[in-house]
N, C-alpha and C positions, 0 to 999 in steps of 0.2 A: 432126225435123219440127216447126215451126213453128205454132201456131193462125193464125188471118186475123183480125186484129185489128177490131175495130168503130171507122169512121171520122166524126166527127163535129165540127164546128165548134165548138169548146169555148167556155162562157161566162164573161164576165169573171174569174170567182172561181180556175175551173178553170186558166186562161189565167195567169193569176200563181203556179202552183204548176208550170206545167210549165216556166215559165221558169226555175225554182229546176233541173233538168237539162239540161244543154248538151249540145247534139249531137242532142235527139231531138226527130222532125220534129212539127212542130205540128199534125198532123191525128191525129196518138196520142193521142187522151186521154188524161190523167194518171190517171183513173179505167177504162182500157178493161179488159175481162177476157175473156179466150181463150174463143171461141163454139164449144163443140163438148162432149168426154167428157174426163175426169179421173179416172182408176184409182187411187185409194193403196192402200199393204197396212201396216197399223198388228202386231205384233208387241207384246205385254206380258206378260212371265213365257211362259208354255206356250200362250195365247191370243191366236188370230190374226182381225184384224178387216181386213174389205174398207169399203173407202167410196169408193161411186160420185159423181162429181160432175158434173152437167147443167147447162150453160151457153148460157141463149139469152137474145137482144137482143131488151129492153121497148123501150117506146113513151119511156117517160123514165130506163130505167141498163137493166138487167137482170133478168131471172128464173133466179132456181139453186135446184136441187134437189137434194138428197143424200141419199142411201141405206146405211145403215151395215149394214153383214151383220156380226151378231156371235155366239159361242155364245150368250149367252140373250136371240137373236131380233132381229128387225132394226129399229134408228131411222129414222126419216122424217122430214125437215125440208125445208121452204120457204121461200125468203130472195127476197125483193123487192128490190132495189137500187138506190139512186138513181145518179144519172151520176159523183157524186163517192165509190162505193161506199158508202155508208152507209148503214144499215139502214131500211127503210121500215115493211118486213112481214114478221113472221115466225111459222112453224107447226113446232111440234116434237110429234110420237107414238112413245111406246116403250109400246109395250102389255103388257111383261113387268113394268114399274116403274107401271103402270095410272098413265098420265103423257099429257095429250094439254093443249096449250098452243097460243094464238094470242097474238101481240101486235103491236101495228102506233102509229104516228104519227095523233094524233088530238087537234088543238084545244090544241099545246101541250105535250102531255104522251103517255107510250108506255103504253099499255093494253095490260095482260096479263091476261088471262082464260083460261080451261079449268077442270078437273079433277086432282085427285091421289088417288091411294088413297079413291077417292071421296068427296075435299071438295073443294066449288067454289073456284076460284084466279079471285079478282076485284083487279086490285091498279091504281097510277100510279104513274108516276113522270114527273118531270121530264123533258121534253126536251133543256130547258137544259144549257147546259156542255159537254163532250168528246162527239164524235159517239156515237152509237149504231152499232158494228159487230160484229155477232152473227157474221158469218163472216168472222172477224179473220183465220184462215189465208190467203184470199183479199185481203182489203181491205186486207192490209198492203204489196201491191206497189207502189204510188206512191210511197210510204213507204221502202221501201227502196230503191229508185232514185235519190232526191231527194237523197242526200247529210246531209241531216238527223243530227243526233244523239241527238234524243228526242221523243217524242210522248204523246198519252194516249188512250184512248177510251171507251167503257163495254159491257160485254156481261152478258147478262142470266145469270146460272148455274143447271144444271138438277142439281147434286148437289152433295155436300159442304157445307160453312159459309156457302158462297155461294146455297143453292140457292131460287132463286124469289125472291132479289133481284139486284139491275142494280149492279154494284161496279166500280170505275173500274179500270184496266190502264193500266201505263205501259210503254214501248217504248225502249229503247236501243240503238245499232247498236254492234255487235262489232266491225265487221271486213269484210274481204272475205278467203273462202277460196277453196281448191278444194277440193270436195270428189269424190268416187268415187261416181255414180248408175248405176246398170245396167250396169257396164264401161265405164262414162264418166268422164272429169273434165270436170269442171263448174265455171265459174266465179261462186262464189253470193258475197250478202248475207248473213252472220249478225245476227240480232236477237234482242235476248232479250225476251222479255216477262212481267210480274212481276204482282202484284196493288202497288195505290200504295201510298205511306209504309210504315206501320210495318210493314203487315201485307205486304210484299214478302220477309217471313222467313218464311213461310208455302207460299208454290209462287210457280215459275218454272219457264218452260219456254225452248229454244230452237229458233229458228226459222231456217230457210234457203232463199232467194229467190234464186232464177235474177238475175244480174245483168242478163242482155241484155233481157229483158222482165218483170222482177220475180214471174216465176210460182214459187209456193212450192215447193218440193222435198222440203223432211226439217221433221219435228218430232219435238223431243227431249228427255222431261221426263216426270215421275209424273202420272197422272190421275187419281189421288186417295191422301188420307194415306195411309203406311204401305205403298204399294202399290209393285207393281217399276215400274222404267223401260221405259217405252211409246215406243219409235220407228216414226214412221209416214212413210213414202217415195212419192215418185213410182213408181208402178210402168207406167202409160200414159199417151198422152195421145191425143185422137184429134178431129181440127177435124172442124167440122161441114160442110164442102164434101168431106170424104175416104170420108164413108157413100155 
């Protein structure tokens, strides 16, 4: 089953990146993303984590929602989307890590505000440079359709080395495989994606994207030092004309 893709007149910008794929019809945006539900089931050592994904069509890209159910309690995040999926607005709460974050595009620059362990998180950063894509598992399917071999972006990190700054991620295509999803073969994009330069000895994870619509499939890689290997799969999908 298929989602129903959001159809819309794409603008100049848009319009020169979908021309980079042959064969796919010009009213696809190069930025469209599946309107309906998204199931994963993440698997790390003895700990099994669900993450719901809610996808409905704004007025300018998208609104998604995600819900992370895990043993110690469940994440909440909110991602705003522009048309070329790039991050606009985003809310993250894990009330177990007393963690509650907003950040959004504002006059140039991405404001991040909330709370930690109860100290106020007031911070900027630059706009400028590599887009801002907080929900990279997603935003990376134009990306891997495009034929491309590398890219960059930036996303903001909520633990480890990284956490409570915006550090750049670079993207390299692997390949095209097949892989085995739900008693399926599947014909995906592997991408890997790395933290930049030096620090790309540090974490890497990979990634895999449905060829035919570039919707992600499998992530595969540590979610934090020293920790086991985390794979996290499609496990449903569900468009929103099928409720």
């Amino acid at each position: 089953m298929r989602f129903k893709r959001k159809r819309r007149l794409p603008a100049p910008a848009v319009l020169a990146i979908l021309l980079l794929s042959a064969g796919i019809p010009s009213l696809l945006a190069a930025g469209s993303l599946p309107v309906g539900t998204l199931t994963y089931r993440e698997t790390e050592g003895g700990a099994v984590t669900t993450h719901v994904i809610r996808i409905q069509e704004a007025e300018d890209g998208f609104l998604v929602e995600l819900s992370s159910e895990r043993p110690a309690g469940a994440v909440r995040q909110t991602f705003r989307v522009a048309a070329d999926l790039s991050t606009r607005a985003w809310t993250f709460s894990d009330p177990a890590r007393s963690m509650e974050l907003s950040a959004s595009v504002l006059d140039g620059r991405i404001v991040l505000s909330g709370s930690f362990k109860g100290k106020k998180v007031d911070k900027r950063f630059d706009a400028g440079g590599p887009p801002w894509n907080q929900l990279f598992q997603m935003g990376l399917g134009p990306f891997a359709r495009s034929g491309n071999e590398g890219a960059s972006f930036r996303s903001i990190g909520t633990q480890g080395p990284g956490e409570l700054k915006i550090g750049k991620m670079s993207v390299t295509r692997r390949g095209e495989e097949e892989i085995e999803l739900n008693g399926q073969k599947v014909t995906s994009v592997h991408l890997r994606i790395s933290l930049s330069g030096l620090l790309a000895i540090f974490w890497h994870g990979d990634y895999w994207y449905r060829q035919s619509d570039g919707l992600f499939l499998r992530y595969r890689g540590k979610n934090r030092k020293g920790g086991p290997i985390a794979v996290s799969e499609l496990a449903a999908e569900e468009p929103a004309d099928a409720r």
